[in-house]
C-alpha positions in Angstrom: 157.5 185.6 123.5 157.0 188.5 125.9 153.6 188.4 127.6 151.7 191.8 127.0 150.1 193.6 129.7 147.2 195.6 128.6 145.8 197.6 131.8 142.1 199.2 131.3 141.9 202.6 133.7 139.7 205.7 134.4 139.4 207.2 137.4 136.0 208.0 136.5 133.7 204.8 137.7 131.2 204.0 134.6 132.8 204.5 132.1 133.1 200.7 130.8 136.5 199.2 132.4 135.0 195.9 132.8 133.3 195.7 129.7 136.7 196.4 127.7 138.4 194.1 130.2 136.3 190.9 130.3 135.8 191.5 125.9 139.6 191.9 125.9 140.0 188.7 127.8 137.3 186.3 126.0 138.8 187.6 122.7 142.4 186.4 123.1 141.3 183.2 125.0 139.2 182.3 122.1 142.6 182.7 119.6 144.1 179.9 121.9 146.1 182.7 124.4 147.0 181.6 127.9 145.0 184.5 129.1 145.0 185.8 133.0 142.9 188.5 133.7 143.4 190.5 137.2 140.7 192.0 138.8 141.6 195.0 141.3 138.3 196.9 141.5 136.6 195.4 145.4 133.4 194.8 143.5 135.0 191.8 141.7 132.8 192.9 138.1 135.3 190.7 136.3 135.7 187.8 138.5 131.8 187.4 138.5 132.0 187.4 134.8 134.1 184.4 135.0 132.1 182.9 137.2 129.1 182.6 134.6 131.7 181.3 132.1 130.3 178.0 130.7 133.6 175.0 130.9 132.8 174.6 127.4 134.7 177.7 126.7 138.2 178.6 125.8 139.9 178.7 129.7 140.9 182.5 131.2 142.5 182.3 134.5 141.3 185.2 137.1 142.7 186.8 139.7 141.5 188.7 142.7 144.3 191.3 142.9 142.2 193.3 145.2 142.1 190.8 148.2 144.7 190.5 150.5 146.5 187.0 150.4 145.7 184.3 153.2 147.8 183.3 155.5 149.8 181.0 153.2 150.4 183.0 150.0 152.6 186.2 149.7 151.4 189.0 147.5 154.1 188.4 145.0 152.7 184.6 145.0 149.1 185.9 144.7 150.2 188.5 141.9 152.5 186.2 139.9 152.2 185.7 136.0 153.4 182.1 135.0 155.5 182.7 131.9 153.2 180.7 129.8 150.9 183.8 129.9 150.5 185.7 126.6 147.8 188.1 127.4 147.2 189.6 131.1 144.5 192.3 131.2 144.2 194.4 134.3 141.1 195.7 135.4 141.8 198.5 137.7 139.5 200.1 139.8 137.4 202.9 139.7 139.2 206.0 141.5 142.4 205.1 140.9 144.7 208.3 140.5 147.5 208.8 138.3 150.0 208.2 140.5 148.8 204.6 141.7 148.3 203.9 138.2 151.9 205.3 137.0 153.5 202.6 139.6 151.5 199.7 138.0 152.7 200.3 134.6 155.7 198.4 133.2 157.3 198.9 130.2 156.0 198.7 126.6 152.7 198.2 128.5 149.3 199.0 126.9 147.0 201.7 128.5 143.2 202.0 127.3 141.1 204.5 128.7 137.5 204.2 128.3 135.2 207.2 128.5 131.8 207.7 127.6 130.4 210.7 125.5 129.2 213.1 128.7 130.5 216.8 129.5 131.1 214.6 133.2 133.0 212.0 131.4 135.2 214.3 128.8 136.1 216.4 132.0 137.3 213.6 134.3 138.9 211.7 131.7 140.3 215.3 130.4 142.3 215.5 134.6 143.2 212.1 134.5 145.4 212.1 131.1 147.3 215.1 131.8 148.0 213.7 135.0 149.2 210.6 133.7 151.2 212.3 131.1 152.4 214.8 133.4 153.9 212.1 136.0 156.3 210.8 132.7 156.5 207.5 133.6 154.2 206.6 130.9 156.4 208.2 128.6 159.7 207.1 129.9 158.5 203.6 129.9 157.3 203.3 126.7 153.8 202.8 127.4 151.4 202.8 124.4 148.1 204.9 125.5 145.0 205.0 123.6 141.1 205.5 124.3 138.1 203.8 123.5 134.7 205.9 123.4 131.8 203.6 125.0 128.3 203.4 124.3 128.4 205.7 121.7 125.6 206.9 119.3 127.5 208.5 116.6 126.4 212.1 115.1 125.9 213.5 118.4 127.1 217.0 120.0 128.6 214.7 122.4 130.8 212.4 120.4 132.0 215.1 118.6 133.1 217.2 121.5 134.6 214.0 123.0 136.5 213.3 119.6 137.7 217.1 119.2 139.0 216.9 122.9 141.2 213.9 122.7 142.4 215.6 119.4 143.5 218.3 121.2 145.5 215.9 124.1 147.2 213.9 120.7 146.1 210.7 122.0 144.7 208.1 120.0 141.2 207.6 119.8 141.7 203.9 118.3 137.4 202.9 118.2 134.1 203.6 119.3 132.4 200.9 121.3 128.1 201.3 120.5 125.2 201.5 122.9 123.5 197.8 122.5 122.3 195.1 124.7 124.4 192.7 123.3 127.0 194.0 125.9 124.9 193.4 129.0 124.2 189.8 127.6 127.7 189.0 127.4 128.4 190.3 131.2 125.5 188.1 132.2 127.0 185.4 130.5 130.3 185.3 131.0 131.2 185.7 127.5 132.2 188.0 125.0 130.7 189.7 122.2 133.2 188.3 119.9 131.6 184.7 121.1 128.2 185.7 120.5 126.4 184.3 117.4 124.0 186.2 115.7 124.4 188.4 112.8 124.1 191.7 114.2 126.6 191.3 116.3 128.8 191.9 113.0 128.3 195.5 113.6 130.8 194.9 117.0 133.2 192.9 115.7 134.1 195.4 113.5 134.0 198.0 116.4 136.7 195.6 118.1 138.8 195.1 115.1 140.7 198.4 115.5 141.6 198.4 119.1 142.6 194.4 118.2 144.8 195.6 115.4 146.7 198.2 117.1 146.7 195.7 120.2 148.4 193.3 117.7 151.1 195.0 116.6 154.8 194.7 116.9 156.0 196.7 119.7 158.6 198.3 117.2 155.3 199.4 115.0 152.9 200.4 117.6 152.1 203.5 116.9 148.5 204.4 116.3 147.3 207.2 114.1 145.9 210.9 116.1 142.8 212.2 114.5 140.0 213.5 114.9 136.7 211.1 114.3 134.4 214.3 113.0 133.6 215.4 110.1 135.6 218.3 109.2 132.6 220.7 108.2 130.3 219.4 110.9 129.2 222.2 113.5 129.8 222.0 117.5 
């Protein structure tokens, strides 16, 4: 079975990376994958994540991709994925440009770019797609892009100028991730919302299902439907 790499990026810092990343991670791990999750970004937002992890819970194996290895340990060493892995997420770092980003893609790789509902965010996010798609290697690798809105309150200007825009870039806008607190529980935690019990947290789960479905899918089927998530008649 071919391990699937899904890489979380944004050169905008903010937008959510870790909280897709460490969600991402808890969810497989709690299905029974052999999940590693790599953590780039210096401030180590993942790795301390794991560190609240209770042992009770399902295993994820970290890694701190953004130290250089000791004096016994080559990068390639430090960097390896054992081919039991089913499930490596990689949690880049903020300010990470296209180009660096383009050179850690592999093929059939998954790409999700989270971006919050802000004229700031929209902008950044807006430069960092085209730039991605304008390097190719996305493209010529086969790599399966979609993005997730974050902390959104739906029926806002915002959201719908966010959804109208990544219309426009024919990328797949595959969920919408809301504002709640249940989020900065699970970060404190080390846990993910999916592992949460209480009955509102219903309201994620179902938030998570799409991204998980289209995650899910047979390479040979992954394609994920481009539309906007407005109401046709609504005014901007």
């Amino acid at each position: 079975m071919r391990t699937r790499r899904i890489l979380i990026a944004n050169a905008k810092g903010g937008c959510g990376k870790t909280t897709v990343a460490t969600n991402l991670a808890s969810y497989y791990a709690s299905t029974g994958k052999v999940v590693r999750l790599f953590d780039y970004d210096s401030q180590g937002s993942s790795l301390q994540w794991l560190k609240q992890r209770q042992p009770d819970l399902m295993t994820i194996e970290g890694v701190d991709a953004s130290r250089r290895p000791g004096n016994n340990m080559t990068r390639s060493w430090q960097m390896r994925v054992p081919p039991e892995t089913e499930i490596v997420v990689i949690d880049t770092p903020a300010g990470i440009e296209a180009s660096e980003l383009a050179a850690m893609l592999s093929e059939h790789d998954f790409l999700i770019i989270p971006v919050l509902p802000s004229p700031i965010d929209i902008h950044s996010t807006a430069h960092f797609i085209k730039d991605i798609l304008l390097i190719g290697k996305a493209r010529k690798r086969q790599v399966h892009v979609a993005v997730v809105a974050n902390r959104v309150r739906h029926n806002t200007l915002m959201y719908n100028q966010l959804s109208r825009f990544l219309f426009t870039l024919k990328i797949p806008f595959v969920t919408s991730l809301r504002d709640t607190q249940f989020y900065a529980r699970a970060i404190a935690d080390g846990i993910g919302v999916q592992e949460i019990q209480h009955a509102q947290v219903r309201k994620d789960r179902k938030q998570w299902a799409p991204l998980i479905n289209w995650l899910d899918m047979p390479i040979e089927c992954q394609v994920a439907e481009v539309k906007p998530l407005f109401h046709q008649g609504q005014s901007s």
